[in-house]
N, C-alpha and C positions, 0 to 999 in steps of 0.2 A: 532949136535947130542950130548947126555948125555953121556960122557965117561963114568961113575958111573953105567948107563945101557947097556951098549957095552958086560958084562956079562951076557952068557944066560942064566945062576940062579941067579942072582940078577934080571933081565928082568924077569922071570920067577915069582921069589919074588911079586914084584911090582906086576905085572899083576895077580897074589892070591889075592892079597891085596887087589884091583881094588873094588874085587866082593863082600868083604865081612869086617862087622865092627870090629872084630876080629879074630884073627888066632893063632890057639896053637903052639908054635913048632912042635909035631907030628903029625899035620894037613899040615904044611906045608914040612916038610920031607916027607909027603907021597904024598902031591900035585907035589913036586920039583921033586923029586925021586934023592936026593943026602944023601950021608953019613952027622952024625950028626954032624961032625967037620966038617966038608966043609960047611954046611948050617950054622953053628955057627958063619963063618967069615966072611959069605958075608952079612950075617942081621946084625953084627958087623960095619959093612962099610959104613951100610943102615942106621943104627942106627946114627954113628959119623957124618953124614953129615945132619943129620936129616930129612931125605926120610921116615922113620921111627918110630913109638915109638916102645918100650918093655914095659911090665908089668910084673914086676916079685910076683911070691906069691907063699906059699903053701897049698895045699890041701890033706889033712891026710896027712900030714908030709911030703907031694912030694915037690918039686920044680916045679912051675908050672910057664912057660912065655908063655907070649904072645903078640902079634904085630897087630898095626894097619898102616897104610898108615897116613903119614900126611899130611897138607893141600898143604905142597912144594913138597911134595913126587909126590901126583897127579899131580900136577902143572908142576914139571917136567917128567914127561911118558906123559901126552898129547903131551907138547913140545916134547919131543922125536918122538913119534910117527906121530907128524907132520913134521919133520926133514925128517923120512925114505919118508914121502908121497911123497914131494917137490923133493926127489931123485929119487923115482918113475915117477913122471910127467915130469923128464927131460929126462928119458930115451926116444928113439928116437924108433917112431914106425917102425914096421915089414910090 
């Protein structure tokens, strides 16, 4: 398993990410449903390990980021998600 997604808003993150080419910050605060400094740090995390990019810019004078999935970002959530499978398929049937 991805210890980097073992967080259920980072996990959370990614799998926004999944569905779409880019994602605003308050696109994604409102998909995640956490406070703006809690999502600040875990896209931080997402970003340094490069699961991530950011795009920073502004628009009338706003600050405006935004985030895509990278191609090791997805690379690892599949792996992950095939990690939990293999944990599923070992559990012992009922």
């Amino acid at each position: 398993m991805d210890e980097l997604l073992l967080s259920k808003i980072r996990l959370a993150i990614v799998a926004e990410l999944l569905a779409s080419q880019w994602a605003s910050f308050s696109e994604l605060q409102k998909s995640v449903g956490t406070t703006n400094g809690n999502l600040s740090a875990h896209l931080g995390k997402l970003v340094e390990h490069a699961y991530v990019e950011e795009e920073k810019s502004f628009v009338d004078r706003r600050p405006h980021s935004r985030y895509r999935l990278t191609p090791l970002g997805r690379e690892r959530m599949i792996a992950h998600v095939r990690s939990l499978q293999m944990l599923l398929e070992k559990e012992p049937q009922s």
